[in-house]
C-alpha positions in Angstrom: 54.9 -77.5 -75.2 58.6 -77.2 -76.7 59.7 -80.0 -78.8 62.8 -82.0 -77.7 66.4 -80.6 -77.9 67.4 -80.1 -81.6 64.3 -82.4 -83.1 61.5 -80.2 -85.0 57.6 -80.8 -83.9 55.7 -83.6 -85.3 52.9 -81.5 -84.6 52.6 -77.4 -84.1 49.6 -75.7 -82.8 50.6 -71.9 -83.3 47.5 -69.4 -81.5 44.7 -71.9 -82.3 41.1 -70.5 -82.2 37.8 -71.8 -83.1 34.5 -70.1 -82.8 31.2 -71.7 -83.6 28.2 -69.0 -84.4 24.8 -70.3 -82.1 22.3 -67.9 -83.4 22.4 -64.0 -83.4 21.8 -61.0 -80.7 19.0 -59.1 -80.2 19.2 -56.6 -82.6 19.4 -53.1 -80.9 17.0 -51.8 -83.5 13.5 -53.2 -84.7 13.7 -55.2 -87.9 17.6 -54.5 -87.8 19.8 -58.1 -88.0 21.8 -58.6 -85.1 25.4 -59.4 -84.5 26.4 -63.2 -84.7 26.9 -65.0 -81.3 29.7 -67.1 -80.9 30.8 -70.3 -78.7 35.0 -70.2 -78.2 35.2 -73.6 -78.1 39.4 -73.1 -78.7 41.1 -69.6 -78.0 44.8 -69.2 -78.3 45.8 -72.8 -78.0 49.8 -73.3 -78.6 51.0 -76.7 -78.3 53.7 -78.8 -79.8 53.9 -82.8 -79.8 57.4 -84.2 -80.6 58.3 -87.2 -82.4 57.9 -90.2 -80.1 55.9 -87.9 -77.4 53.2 -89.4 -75.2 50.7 -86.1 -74.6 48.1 -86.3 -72.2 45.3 -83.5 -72.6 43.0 -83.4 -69.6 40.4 -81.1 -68.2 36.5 -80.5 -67.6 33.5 -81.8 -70.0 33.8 -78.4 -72.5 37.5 -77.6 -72.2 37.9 -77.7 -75.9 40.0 -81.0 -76.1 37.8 -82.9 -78.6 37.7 -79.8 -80.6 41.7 -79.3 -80.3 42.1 -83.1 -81.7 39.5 -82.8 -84.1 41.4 -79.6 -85.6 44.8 -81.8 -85.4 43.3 -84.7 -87.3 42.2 -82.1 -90.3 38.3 -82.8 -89.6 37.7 -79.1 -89.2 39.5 -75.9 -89.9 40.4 -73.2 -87.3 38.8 -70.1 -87.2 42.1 -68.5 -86.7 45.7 -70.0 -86.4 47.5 -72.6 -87.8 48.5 -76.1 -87.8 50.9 -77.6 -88.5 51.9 -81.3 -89.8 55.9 -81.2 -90.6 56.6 -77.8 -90.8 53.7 -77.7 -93.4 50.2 -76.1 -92.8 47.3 -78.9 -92.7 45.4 -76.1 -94.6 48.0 -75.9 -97.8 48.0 -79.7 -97.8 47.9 -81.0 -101.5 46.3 -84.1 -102.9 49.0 -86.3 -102.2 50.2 -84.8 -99.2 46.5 -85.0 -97.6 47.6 -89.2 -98.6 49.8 -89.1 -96.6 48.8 -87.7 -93.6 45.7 -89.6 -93.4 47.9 -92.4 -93.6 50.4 -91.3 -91.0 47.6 -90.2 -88.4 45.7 -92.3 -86.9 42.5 -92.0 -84.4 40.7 -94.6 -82.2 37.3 -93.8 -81.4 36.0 -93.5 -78.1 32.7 -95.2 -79.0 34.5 -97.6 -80.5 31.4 -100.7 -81.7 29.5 -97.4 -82.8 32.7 -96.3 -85.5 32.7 -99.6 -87.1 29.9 -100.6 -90.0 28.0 -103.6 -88.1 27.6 -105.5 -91.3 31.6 -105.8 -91.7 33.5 -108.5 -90.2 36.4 -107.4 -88.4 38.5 -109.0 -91.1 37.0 -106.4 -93.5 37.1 -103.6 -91.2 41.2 -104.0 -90.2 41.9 -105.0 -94.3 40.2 -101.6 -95.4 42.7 -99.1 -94.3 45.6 -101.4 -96.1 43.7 -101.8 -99.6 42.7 -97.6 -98.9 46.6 -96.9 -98.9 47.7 -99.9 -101.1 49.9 -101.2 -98.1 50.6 -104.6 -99.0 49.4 -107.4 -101.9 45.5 -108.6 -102.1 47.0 -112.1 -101.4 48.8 -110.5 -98.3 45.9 -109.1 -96.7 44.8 -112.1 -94.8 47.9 -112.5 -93.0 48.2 -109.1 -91.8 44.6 -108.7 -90.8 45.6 -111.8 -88.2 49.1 -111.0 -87.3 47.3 -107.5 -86.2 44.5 -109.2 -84.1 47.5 -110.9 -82.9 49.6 -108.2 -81.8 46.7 -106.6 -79.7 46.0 -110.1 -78.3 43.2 -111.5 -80.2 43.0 -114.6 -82.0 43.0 -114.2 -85.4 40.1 -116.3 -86.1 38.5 -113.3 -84.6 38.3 -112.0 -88.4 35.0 -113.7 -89.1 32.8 -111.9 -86.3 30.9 -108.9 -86.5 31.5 -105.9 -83.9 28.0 -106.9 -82.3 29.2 -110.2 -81.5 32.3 -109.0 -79.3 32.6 -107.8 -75.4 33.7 -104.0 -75.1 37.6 -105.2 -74.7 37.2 -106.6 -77.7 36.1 -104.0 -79.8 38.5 -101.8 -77.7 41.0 -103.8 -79.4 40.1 -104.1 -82.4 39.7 -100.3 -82.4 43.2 -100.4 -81.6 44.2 -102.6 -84.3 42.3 -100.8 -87.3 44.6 -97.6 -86.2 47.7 -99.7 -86.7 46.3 -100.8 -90.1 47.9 -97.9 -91.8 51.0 -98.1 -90.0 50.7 -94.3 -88.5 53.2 -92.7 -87.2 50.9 -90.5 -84.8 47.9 -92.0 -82.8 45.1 -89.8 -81.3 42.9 -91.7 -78.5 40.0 -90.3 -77.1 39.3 -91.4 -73.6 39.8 -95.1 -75.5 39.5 -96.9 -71.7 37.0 -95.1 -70.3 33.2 -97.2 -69.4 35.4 -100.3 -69.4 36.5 -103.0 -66.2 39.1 -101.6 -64.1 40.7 -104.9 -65.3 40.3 -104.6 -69.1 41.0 -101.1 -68.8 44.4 -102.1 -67.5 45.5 -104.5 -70.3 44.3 -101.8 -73.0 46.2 -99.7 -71.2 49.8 -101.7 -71.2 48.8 -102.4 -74.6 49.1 -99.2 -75.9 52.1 -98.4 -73.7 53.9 -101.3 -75.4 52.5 -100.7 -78.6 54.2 -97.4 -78.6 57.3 -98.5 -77.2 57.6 -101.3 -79.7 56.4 -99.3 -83.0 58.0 -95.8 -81.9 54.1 -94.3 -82.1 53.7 -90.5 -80.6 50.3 -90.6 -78.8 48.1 -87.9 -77.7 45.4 -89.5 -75.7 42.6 -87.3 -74.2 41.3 -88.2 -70.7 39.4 -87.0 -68.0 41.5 -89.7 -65.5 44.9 -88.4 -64.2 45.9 -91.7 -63.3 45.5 -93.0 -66.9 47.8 -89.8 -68.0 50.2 -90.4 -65.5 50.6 -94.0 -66.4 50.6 -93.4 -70.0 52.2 -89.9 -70.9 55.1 -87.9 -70.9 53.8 -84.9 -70.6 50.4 -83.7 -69.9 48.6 -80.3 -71.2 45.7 -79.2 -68.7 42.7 -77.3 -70.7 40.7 -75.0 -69.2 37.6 -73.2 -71.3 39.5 -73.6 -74.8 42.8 -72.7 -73.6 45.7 -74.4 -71.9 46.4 -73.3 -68.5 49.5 -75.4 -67.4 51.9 -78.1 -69.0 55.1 -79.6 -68.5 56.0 -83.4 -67.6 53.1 -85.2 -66.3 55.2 -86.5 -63.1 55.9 -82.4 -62.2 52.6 -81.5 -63.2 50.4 -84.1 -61.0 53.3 -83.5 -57.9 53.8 -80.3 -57.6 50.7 -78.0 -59.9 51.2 -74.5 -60.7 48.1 -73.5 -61.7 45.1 -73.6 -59.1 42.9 -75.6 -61.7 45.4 -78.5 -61.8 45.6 -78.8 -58.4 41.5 -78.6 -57.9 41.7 -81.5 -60.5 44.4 -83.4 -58.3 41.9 -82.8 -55.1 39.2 -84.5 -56.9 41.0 -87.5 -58.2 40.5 -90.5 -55.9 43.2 -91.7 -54.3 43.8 -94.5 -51.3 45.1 -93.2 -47.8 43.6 -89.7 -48.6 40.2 -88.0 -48.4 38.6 -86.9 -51.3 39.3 -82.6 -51.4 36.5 -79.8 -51.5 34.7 -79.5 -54.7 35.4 -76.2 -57.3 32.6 -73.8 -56.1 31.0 -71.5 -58.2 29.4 -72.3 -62.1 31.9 -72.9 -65.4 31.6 -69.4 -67.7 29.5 -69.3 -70.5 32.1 -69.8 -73.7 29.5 -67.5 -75.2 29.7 -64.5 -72.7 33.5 -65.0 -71.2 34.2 -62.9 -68.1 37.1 -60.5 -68.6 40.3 -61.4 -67.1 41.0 -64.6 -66.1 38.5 -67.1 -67.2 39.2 -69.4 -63.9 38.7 -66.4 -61.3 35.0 -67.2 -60.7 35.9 -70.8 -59.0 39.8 -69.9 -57.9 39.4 -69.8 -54.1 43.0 -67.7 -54.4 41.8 -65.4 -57.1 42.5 -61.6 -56.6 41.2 -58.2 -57.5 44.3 -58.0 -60.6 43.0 -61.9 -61.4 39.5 -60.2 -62.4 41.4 -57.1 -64.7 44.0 -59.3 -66.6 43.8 -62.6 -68.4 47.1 -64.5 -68.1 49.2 -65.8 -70.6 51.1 -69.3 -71.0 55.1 -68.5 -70.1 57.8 -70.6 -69.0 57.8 -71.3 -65.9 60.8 -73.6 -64.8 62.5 -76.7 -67.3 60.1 -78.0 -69.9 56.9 -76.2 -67.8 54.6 -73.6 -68.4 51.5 -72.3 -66.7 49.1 -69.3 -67.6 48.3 -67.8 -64.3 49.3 -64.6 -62.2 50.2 -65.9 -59.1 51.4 -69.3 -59.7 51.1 -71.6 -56.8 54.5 -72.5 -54.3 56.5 -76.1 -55.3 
């Protein structure tokens, strides 16, 4: 994903793996130790997230997009590849540079009463972020713990309660105020409407889209519902078995798909005035034992004999769009 005309990434995912070893092989020879078996939970991810971006990521359960964020926010490190925060390598990051960026990046949970400590009130879990990065006064806290609650449309007396004692819109928002706390400049949201009212997921949802809009925030928000990354995001980035398989603009994406999983994912989204279309067939490869060639070939009902030999690459494929598959599918 190419970064606007003339602006440098925010973010830069440059050939991106991560491998996690699950135990070993037989050994081909008694009382020999065998070879380490890995899970590639990423492999060859390339992604960039401008300044003031919106970035959907979307795909299966096991597509690697919790991993992908998890590497972005620092949590783990990348088995190969590198990151990249400014131009500078998350890895390299210094004391005071590792400050900042957990100050600048910002996550909201998707289990969001389960990331907060039940015995803190929500005024002490929005004022710990500001006393963590020494944002503002002691004597100022107060003020910005309720003008926050405010701005996500709580009252502010809502300071004195405990998670427990809130409805799951609530703590949604709350959720969504402790990322503000240290006034980020990047917010990662993991599927941060999903379980909730169709109603309450809609006023989280024009929250954060006027959050971002007011604040300038770049968001990368994972979801498994299109119509969520259609409503919220720019672009979307469609995973498929730790690798991306098609981006672009979400509106050209979800309209007119390249890639036979994007369009499989279209089929299944509901929508009103059209049936529901045929379900993938065939099983999701092991990320232990990948096939050879293209990892999608076993459930593409287009696939072909060359589909099976050679695993595609992401390339361009028309303005601001790429897609990683041999035989692309017609506008």
């Amino acid at each position: 994903m190419s970064a606007r005309a003339g602006q440098k990434p925010l973010f830069s995912v440059l050939d991106v793996e991560k491998a996690y070893e699950v135990g070993r092989a037989p050994p081909a020879r008694r009382f020999a130790r065998g070879a380490p078996r890995l899970l590639h939970a990423l492999d060859g991810v390339r992604l960039d997230v401008a300044e003031g971006d919106a970035v959907a990521l979307v795909g299966e359960s096991g597509s690697g997009k919790s991993t992908l964020v998890r590497l972005m926010l620092g949590l783990e490190a990348a088995t190969e590849g590198r990151l990249l925060y400014r131009g500078t390598d998350l890895a390299s990051l210094g004391v005071e540079a590792r400050k900042t960026f957990s100050r600048e990046v910002a996550y909201i949970y998707q289990d969001a009463r389960g990331s907060m400590n039940p015995r803190m009130r929500i005024g002490d879990v929005l004022a710990e972020p500001m006393r963590l990065h020494g944002l503002c006064a002691e004597a100022d806290v107060p003020a910005r713990v309720g003008a926050l609650l405010e701005r996500v449309g709580l009252s502010a007396t809502m300071r004195d309660r405990f998670p427990s004692e809130l409805s799951g819109g609530q703590v949604r928002r709350v959720a969504v105020a402790r990322a503000l706390a240290s006034e980020p400049k990047i917010v990662f949201a993991d599927e941060s409407v999903a379980g909730l009212d169709v109603s309450v997921q809609a006023q989280l949802l024009n929250l954060l889209r006027s959050l971002r809009r007011e604040m300038g925030l770049t968001l990368v928000f994972i979801t498994h519902d299109l119509g969520v990354a259609s409503y919220l995001c720019d672009r979307i980035a469609v995973m498929y078995l730790g690798r991306v398989v098609e981006e672009g603009p979400t509106g050209d994406v979800l309209t007119r798909p390249r890639h036979p999983y994007s369009r499989a994912l279209m089929d299944a989204f509901p929508s009103f005035g059209r049936p529901l279309g045929a379900p993938l067939r065939g099983e999701i490869p092991s990320p232990i034992d990948l096939p050879r060639g293209c990892r999608f070939a076993s459930r593409c009902p287009q696939a072909r004999d060359a589909c099976r030999e050679t695993e595609p690459v992401l390339v361009a494929d028309g303005p601001g769009r790429r897609v990683a598959c041999a035989f692309p599918l017609s506008s």
